[in-house]
C-alpha positions as CSV (number, residue, x, y, z in Angstrom):
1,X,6.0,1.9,7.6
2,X,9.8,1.1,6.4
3,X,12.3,3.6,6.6
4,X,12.9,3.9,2.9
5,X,9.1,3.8,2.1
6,X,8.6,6.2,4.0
7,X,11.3,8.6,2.4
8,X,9.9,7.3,-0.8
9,X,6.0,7.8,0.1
10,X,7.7,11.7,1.0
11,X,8.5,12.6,-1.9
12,X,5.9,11.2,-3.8
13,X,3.7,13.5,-1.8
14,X,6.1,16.5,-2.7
15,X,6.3,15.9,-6.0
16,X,2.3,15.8,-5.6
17,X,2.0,19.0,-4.0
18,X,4.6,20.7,-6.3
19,X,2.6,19.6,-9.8
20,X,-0.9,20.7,-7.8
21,X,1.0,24.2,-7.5
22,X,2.1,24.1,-11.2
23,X,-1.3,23.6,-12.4
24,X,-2.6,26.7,-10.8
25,X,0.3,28.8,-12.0
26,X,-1.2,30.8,-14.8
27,X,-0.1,33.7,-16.0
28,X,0.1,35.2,-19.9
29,X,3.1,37.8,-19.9
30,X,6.4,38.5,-18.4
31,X,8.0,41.4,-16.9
32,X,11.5,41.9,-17.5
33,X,13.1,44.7,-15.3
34,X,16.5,46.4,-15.6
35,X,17.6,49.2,-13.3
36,X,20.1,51.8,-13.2
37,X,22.6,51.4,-10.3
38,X,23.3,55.1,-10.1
39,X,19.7,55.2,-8.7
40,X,19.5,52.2,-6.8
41,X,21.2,53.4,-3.5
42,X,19.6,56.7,-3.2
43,X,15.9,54.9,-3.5
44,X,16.9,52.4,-0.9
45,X,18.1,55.0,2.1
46,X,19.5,53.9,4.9
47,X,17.5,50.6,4.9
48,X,20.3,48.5,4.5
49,X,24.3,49.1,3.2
50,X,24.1,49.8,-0.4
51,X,27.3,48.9,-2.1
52,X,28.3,48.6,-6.2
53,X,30.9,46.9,-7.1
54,X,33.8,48.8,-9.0
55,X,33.1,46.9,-12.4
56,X,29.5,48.1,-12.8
57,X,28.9,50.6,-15.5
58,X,25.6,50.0,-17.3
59,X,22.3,49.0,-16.5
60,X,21.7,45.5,-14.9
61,X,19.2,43.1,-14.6
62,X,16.4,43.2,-11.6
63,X,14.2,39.9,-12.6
64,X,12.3,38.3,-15.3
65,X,8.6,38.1,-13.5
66,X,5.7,36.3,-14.5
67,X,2.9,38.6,-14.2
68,X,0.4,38.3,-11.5
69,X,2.2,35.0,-9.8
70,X,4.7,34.6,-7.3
71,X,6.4,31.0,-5.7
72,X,4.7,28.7,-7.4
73,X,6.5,25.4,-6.5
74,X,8.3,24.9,-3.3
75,X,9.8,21.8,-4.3
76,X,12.0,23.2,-7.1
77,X,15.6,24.3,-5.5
78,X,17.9,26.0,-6.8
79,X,21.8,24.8,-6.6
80,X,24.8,26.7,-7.8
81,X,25.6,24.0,-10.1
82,X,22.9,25.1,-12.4
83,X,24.4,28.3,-13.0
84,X,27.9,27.5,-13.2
85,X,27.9,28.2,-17.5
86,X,26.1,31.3,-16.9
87,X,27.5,32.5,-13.0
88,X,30.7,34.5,-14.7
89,X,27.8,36.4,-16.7
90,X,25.2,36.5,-13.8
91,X,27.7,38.5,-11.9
92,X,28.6,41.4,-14.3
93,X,25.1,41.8,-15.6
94,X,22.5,40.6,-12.7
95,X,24.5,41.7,-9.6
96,X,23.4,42.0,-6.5
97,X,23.8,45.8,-4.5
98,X,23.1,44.8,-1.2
99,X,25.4,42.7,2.1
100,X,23.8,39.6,0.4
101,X,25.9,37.4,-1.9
102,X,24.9,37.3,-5.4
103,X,23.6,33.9,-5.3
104,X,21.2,35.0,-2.5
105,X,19.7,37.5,-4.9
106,X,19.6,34.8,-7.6
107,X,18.2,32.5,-5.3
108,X,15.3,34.5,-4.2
109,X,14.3,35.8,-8.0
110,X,14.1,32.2,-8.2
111,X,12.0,31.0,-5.5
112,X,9.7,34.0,-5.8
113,X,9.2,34.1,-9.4
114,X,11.7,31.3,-11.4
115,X,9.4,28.6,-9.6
116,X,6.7,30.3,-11.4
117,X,8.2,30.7,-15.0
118,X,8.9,27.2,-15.0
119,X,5.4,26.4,-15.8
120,X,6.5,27.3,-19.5
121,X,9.3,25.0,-21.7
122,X,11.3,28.0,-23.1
123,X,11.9,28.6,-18.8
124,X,11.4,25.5,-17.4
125,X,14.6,24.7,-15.6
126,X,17.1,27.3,-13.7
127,X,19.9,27.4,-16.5
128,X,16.6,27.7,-19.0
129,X,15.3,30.6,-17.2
130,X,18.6,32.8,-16.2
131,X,19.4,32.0,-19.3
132,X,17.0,33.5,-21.3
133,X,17.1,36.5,-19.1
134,X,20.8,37.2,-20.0
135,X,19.8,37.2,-23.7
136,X,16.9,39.3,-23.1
137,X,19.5,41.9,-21.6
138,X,21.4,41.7,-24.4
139,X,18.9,42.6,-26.9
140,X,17.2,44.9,-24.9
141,X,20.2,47.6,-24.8
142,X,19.0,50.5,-22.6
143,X,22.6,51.8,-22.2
144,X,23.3,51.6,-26.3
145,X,20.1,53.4,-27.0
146,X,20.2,56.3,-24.4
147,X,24.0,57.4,-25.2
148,X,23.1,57.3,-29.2
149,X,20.3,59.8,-28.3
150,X,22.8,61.6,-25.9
151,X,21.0,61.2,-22.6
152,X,23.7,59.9,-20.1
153,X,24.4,60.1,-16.3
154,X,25.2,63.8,-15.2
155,X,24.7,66.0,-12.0
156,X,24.5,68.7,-14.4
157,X,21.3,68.4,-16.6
158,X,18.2,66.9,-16.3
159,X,16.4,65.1,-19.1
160,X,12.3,65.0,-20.1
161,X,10.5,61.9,-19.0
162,X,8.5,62.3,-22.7
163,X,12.2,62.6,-24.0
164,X,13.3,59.4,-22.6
165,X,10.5,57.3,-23.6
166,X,10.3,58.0,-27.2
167,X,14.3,56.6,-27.3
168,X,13.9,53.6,-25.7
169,X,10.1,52.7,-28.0
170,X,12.1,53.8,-30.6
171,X,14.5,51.4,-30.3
172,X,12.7,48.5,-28.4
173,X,8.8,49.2,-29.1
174,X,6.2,50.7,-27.1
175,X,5.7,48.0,-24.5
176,X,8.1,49.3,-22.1
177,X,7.5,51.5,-19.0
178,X,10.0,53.9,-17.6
179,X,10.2,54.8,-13.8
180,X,11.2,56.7,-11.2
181,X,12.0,57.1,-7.6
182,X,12.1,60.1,-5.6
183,X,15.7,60.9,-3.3
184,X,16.0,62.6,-0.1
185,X,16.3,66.0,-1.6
186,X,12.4,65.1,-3.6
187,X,14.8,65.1,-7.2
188,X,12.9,62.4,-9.0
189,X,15.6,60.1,-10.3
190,X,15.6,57.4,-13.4
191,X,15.4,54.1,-11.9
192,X,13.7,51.3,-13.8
193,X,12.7,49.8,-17.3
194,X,10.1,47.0,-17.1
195,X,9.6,45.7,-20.6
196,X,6.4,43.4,-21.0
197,X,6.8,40.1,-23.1
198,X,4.7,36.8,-24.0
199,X,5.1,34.0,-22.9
200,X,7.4,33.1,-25.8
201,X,9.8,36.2,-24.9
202,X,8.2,38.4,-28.0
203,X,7.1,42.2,-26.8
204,X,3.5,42.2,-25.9
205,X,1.7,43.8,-23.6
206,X,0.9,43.6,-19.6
207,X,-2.1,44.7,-18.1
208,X,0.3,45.5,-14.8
209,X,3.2,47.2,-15.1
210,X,3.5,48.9,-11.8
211,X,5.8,47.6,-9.5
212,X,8.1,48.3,-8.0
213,X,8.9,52.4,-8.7
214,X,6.6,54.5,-9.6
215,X,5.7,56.2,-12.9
216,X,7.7,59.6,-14.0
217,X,5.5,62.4,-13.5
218,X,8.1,65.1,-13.9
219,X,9.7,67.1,-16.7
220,X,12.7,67.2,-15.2
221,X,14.4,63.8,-14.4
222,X,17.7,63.5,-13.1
223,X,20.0,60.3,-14.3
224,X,22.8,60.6,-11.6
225,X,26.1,59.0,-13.0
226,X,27.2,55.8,-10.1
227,X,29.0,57.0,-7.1
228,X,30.9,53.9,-5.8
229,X,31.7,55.7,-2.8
230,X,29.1,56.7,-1.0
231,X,26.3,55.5,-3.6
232,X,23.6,57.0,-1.7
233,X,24.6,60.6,-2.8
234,X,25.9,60.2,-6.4
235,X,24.6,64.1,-7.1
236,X,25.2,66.2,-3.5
């Protein structure tokens, strides 16, 4: 077999393989997760170096995940030339908290669940999917709705879990999940909101909602303001 026939006879097989992975991507809703930074670092413990940069002040974005399905295509790569209308807004809004660069955190909510939203038009390419998720951050204000109602990070209070959930369905419907995670000291700490959509980015509703924090079970919920220095201890 030739040289280039046999390049050519490689990807033909890729390309093969990629589509046969397509067609058994199924899935019916979306997940789209923001967290709150200020809780982040005190979930994450000493597991690796938590850092935020200085310019974060509000919720950010944690992924947009097709429910049930994760890397769905291996063959559809993600280059930093498909972000470069979208990186300036990538990095203020969908940061990443960790040694990793911000395209490494990109990269792998791509690979583990872009590859698998791409088996629907309205997300079918990189700049389609990060995209949408940008716009489904800005309509889906967590920050706007919680300071209207006057719940914002303190040391000082804490705030019902009942409380904090009727703002936020209030304001974005009652397809939404709030979450927690617990610190060193057992202080259960607001962490998430997972907000379940169709396919065509409309709320609907999940069957799943339960990665990756768990529920709020307690009446008295702690929403620690961000400590840039050290983050893992924003409320000593």
């Amino acid at each position: 077999m030739s040289q280039p026939f046999a390049v050519y006879f490689a990807l033909l097989l890729s390309l093969g393989f990629c589509q046969e992975n397509l067609r058994s991507c199924k899935w019916d809703c979306l997940i789209f997760a923001q967290m709150w930074p200020g809780s982040f670092c005190p979930y994450s413990g000493n597991s690796f170096k938590c850092q935020i940069p200085q310019f974060v002040n509000s919720w950010t974005i944690h992924g947009l995940w097709p429910n049930g399905v994760t890397h769905c295509c291996d063959c559809s790569v993600l280059f930093q030339s498909h972000l470069e209308n979208i990186e300036g807004d990538m990095s203020i809004y969908w940061p990443s908290f960790t040694n990793d660069t911000n395209f490494f955190f990109w990269n792998n909510e791509w690979t583990k669940h872009g590859t698998c939203a791409i088996c629907d038009e309205r997300l079918s390419s990189p700049e389609r999917y990060f995209g949408a998720s940008l716009k489904l951050y800005q309509s889906l204000n967590i920050q706007r709705a919680l300071m209207t109602a006057n719940i914002v990070p303190t040391c000082n209070q804490t705030y019902k879990y009942l409380d904090i959930l009727h703002v936020l369905q209030a304001e974005m419907g009652n397809n939404l999940k709030v979450q927690c995670s617990t610190d060193s000291k057992g202080r259960q700490l607001l962490n998430q909101v997972m907000f379940s959509l169709y396919p065509n980015l409309t709320s609907g509703s999940c069957s799943h909602l339960g990665l990756p924090y768990n529920s709020c079970d307690s009446q008295k919920i702690l929403f620690p303001p961000i400590n840039y220095d050290p983050p893992h201890d924003p409320c000593p």
